[in-house]
MDTraj code that builds the backbone (N, CA, C; nanometers):
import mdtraj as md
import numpy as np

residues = "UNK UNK UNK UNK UNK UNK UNK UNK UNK UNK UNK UNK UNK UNK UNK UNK UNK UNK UNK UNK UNK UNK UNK UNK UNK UNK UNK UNK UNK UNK UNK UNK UNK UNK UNK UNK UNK UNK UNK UNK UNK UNK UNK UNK UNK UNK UNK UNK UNK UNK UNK UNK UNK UNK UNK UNK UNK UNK UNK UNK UNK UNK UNK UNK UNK UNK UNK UNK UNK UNK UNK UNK UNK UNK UNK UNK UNK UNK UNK UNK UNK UNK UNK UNK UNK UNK UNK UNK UNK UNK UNK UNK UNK UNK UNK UNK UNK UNK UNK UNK UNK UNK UNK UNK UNK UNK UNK UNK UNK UNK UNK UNK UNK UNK UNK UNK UNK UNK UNK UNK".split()
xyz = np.array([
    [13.5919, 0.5642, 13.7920],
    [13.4783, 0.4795, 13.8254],
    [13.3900, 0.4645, 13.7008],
    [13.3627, 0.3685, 13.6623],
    [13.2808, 0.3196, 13.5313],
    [13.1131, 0.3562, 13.5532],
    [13.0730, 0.3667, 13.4537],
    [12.9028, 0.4553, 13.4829],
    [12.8321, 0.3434, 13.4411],
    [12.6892, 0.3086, 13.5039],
    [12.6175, 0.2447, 13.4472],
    [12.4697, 0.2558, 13.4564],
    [12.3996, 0.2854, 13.3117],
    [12.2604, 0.2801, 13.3340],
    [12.2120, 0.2181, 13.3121],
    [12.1047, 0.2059, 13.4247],
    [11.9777, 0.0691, 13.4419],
    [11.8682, 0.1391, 13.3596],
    [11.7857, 0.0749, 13.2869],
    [11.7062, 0.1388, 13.2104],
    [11.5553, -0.0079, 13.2708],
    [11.4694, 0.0333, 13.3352],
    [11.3809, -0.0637, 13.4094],
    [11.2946, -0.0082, 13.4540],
    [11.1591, -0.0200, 13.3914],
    [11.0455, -0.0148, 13.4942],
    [10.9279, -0.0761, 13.6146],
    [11.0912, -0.2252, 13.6568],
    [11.0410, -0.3097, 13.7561],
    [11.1113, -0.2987, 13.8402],
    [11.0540, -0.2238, 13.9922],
    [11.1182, -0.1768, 14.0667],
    [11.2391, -0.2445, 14.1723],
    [11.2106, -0.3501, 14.1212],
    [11.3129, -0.4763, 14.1924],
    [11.4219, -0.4917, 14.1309],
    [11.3708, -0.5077, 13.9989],
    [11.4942, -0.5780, 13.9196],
    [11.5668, -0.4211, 13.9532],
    [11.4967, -0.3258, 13.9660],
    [11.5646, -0.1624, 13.9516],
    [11.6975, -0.2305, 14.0715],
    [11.6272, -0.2053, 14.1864],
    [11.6690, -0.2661, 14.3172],
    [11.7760, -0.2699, 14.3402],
    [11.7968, -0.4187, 14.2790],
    [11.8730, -0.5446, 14.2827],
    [12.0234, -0.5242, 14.1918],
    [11.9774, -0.4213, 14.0822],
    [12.0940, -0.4267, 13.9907],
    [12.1560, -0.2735, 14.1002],
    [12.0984, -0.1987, 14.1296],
    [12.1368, -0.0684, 14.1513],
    [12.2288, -0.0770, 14.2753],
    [12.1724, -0.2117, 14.3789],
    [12.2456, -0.2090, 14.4921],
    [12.4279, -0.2844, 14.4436],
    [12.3820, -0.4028, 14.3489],
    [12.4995, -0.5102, 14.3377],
    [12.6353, -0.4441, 14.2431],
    [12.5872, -0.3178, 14.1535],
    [12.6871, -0.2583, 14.0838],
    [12.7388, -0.1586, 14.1913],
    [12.6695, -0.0686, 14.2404],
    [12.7108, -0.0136, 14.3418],
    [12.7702, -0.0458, 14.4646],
    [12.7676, -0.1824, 14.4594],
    [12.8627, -0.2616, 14.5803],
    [12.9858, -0.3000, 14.4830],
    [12.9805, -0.3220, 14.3547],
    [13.0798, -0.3704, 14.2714],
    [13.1971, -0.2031, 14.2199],
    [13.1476, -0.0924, 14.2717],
    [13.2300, 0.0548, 14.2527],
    [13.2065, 0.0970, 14.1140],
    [13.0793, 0.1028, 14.0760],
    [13.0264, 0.1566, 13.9617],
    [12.9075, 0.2969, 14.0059],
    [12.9218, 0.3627, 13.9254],
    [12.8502, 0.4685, 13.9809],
    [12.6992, 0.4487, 13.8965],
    [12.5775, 0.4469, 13.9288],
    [12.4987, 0.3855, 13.9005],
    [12.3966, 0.5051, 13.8627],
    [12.3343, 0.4862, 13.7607],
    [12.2038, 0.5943, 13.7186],
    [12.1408, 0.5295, 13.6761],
    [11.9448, 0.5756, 13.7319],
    [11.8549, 0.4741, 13.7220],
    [11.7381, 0.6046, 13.5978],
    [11.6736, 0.4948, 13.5340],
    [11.5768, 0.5570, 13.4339],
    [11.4647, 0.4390, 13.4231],
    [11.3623, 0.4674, 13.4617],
    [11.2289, 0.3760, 13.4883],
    [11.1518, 0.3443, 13.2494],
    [11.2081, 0.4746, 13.2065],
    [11.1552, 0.4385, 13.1033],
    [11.2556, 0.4702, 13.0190],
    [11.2325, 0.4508, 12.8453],
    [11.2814, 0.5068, 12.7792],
    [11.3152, 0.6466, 12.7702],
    [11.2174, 0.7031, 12.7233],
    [11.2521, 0.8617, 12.7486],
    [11.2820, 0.9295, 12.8681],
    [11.2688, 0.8482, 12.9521],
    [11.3758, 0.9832, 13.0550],
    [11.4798, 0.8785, 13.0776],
    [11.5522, 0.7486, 13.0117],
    [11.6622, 0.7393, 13.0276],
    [11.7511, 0.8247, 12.9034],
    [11.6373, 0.8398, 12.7787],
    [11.6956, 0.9525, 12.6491],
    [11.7368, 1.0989, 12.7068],
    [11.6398, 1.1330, 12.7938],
    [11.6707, 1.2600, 12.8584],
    [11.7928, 1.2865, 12.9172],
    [11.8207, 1.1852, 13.0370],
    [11.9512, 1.1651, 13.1212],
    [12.0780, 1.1354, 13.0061],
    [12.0567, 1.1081, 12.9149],
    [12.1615, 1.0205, 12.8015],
    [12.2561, 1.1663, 12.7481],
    [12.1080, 1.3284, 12.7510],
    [12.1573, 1.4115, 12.7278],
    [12.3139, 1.4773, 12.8212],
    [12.2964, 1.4283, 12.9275],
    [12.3763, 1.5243, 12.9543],
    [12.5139, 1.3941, 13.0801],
    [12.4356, 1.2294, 13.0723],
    [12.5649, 1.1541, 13.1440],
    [12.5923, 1.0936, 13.0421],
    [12.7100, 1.0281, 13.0262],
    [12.7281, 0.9528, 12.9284],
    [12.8210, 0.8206, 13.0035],
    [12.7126, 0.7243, 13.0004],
    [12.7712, 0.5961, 13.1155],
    [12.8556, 0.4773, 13.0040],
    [12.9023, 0.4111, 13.0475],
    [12.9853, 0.3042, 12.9850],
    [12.9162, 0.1825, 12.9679],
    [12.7983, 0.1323, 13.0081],
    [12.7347, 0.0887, 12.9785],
    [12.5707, 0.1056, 13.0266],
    [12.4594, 0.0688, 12.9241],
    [12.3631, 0.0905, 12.9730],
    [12.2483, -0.0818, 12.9501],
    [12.1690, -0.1110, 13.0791],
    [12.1378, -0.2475, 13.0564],
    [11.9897, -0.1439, 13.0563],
    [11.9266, -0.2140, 12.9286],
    [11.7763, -0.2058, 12.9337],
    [11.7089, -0.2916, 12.8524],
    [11.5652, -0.2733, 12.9133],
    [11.4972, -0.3623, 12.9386],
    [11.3941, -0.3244, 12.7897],
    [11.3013, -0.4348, 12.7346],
    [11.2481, -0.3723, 12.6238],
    [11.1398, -0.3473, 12.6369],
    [11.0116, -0.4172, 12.7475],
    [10.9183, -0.3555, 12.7225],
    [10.8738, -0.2397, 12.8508],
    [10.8988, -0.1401, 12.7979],
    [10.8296, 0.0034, 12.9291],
    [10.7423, 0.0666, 12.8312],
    [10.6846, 0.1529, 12.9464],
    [10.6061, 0.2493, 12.9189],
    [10.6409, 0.3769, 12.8357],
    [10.5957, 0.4228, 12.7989],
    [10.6235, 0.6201, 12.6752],
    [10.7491, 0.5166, 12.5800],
    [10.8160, 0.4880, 12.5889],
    [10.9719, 0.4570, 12.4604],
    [10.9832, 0.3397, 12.4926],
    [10.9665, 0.2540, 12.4207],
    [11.0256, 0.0800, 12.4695],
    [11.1504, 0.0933, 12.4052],
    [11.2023, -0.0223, 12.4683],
    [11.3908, -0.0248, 12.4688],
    [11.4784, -0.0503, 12.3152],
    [11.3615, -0.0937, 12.2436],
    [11.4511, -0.0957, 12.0758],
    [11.4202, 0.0487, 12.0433],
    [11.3205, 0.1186, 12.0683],
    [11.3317, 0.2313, 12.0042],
    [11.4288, 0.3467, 12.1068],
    [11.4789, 0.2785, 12.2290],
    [11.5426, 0.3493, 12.3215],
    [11.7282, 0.3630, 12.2690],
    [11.7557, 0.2390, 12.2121],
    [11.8407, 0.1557, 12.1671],
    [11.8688, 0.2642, 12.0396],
    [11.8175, 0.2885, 11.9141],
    [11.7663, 0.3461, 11.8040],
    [11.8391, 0.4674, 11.8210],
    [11.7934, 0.5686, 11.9408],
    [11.8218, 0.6809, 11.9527],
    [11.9500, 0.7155, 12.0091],
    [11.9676, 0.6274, 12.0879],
    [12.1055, 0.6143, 12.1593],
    [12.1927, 0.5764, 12.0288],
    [12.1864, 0.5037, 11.9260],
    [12.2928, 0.4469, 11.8401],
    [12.3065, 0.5889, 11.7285],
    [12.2416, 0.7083, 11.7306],
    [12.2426, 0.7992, 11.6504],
    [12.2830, 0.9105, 11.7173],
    [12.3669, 0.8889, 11.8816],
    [12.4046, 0.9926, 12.0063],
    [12.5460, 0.9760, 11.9460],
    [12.6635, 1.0897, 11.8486],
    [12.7426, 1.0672, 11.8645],
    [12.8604, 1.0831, 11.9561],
    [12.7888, 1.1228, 12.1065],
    [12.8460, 1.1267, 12.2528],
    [12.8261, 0.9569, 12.3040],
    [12.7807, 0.9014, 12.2395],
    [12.7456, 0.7831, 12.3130],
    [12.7705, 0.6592, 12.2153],
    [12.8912, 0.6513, 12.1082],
    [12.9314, 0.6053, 12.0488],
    [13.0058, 0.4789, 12.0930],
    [13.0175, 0.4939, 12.2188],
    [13.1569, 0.4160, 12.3273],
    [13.0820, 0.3341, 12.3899],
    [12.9218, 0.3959, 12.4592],
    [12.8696, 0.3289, 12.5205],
    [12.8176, 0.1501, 12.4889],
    [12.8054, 0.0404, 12.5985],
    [12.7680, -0.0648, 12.5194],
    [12.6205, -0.0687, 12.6200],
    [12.5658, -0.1642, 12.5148],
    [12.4326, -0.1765, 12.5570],
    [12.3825, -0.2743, 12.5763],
    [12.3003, -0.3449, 12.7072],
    [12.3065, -0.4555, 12.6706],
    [12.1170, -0.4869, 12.7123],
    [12.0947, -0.5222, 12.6610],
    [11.8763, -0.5670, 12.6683],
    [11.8863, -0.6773, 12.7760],
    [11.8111, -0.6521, 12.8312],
    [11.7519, -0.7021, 12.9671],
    [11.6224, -0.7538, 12.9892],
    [11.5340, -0.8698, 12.9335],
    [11.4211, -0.8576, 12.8945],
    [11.3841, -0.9690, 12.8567],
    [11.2142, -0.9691, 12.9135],
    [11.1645, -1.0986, 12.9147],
    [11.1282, -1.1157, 12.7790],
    [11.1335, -1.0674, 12.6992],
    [11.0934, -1.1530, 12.5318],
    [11.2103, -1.1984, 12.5160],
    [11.2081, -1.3303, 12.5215],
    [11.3128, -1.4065, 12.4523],
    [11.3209, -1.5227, 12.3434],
    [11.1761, -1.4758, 12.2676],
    [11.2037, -1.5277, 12.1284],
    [11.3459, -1.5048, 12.0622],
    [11.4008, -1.5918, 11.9667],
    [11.4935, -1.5391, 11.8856],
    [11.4762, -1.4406, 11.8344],
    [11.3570, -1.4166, 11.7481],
    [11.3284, -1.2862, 11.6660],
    [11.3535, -1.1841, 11.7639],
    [11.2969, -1.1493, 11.8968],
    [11.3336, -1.0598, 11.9580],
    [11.4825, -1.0451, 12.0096],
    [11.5280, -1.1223, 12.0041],
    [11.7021, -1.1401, 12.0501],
    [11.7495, -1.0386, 11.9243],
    [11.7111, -1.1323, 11.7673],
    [11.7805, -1.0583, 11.6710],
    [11.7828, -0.9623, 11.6375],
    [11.6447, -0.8759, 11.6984],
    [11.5834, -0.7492, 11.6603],
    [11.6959, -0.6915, 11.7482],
    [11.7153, -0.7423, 11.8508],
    [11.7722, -0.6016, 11.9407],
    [11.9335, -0.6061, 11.8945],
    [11.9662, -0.6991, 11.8327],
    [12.1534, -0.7174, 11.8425],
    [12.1335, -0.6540, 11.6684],
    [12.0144, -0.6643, 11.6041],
    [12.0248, -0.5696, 11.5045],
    [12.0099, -0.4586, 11.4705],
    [11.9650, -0.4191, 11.6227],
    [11.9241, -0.2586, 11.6138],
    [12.0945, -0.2106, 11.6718],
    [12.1634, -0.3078, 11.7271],
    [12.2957, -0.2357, 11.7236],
    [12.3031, -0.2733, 11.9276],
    [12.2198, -0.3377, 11.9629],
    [12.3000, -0.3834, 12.1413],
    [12.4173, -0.5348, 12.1238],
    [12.5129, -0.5154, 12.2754],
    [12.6192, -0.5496, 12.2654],
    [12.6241, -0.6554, 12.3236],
    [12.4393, -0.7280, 12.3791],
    [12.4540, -0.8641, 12.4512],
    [12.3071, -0.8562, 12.5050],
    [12.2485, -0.9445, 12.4962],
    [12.0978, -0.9732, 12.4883],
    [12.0590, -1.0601, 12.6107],
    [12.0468, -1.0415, 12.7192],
    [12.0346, -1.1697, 12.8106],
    [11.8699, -1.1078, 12.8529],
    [11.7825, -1.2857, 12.8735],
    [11.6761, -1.2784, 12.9122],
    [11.6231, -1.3382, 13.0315],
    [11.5231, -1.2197, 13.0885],
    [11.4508, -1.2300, 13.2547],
    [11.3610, -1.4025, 13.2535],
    [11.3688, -1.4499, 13.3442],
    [11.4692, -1.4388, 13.5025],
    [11.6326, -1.4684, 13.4406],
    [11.7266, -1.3933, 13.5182],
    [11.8174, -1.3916, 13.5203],
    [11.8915, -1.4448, 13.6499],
    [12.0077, -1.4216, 13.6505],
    [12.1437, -1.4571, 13.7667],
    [12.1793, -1.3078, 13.7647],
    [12.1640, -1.2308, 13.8983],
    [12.2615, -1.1209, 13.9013],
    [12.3858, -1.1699, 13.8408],
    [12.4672, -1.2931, 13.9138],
    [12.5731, -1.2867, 13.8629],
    [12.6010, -1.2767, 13.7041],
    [12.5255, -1.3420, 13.6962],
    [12.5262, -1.3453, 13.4858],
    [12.5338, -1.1979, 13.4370],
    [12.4271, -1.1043, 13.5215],
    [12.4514, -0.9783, 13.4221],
    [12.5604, -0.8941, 13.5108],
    [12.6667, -0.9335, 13.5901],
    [12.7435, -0.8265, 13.6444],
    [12.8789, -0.9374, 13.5433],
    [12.8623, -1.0575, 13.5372],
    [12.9688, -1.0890, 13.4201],
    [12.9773, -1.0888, 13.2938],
    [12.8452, -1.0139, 13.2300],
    [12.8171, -0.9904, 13.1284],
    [12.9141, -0.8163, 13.0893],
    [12.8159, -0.7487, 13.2225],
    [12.8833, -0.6153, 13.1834],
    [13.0565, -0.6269, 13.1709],
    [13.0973, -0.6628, 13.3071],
    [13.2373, -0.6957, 13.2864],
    [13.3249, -0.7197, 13.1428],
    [13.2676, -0.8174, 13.1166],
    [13.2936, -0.8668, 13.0049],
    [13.2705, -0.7731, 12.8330],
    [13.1563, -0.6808, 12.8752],
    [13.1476, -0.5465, 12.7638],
    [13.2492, -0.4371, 12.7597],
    [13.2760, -0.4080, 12.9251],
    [13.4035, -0.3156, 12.9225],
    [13.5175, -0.3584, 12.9177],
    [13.5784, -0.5326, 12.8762],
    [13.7246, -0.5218, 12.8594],
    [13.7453, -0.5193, 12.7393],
])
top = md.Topology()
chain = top.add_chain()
for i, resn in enumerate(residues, 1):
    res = top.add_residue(resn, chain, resSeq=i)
    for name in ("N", "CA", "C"):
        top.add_atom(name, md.element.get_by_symbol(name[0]), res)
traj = md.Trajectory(xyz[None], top)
């Protein structure tokens, strides 16, 4: 079963992704911020993780940052979830090293064919 962390501190979007992967046979782990999705990072190591960039205590490029220097989490892909969708912010995050940049409002479907599409 493929792992996936939601990294979100909007309790819907939390919701919404947590119910539709988990109906899709993904085993699902939720982290409201950066640092306690860094915390959890210690000890699951999911196959992909979607987060979001702006939270509270660690926003998601510097969440991104720490994760790309986990060499347990080398495999993992990452993908930003997030309402800045300037270019500059697109480029920032695919240059800090994430594997697909899609911005809020979204299509569930878009980000469950996004992930798909990271793990083949």
């Amino acid at each position: 079963m493929k792992k996936i962390l939601i990294v979100d501190d909007e309790p819907n979007i939390v919701m919404s992704l947590e119910y539709t992967f988990k109906k899709s046979n993904y085993e699902v782990f939720i982290a409201r911020d950066g640092q306690e999705a860094l915390e959890l990072l210690k000890t699951t190591y999911p196959d992909v993780i979607i987060l979001d960039v702006m939270m509270p205590l660690v926003d998601g490029y510097a969440t991104l940052e720490q994760i790309r220097k986990d060499v347990n989490l080398t495999h993992t892909k990452v993908m930003f979830l997030s309402a800045k969708n300037k270019e500059s912010d697109i480029e920032k995050g695919m240059a800090l090293g994430a594997d697909a940049y899609l911005t809020k409002p979204f299509s569930i479907k878009k980000v469950v064919d996004h992930v798909a599409d990271l793990l083949t």
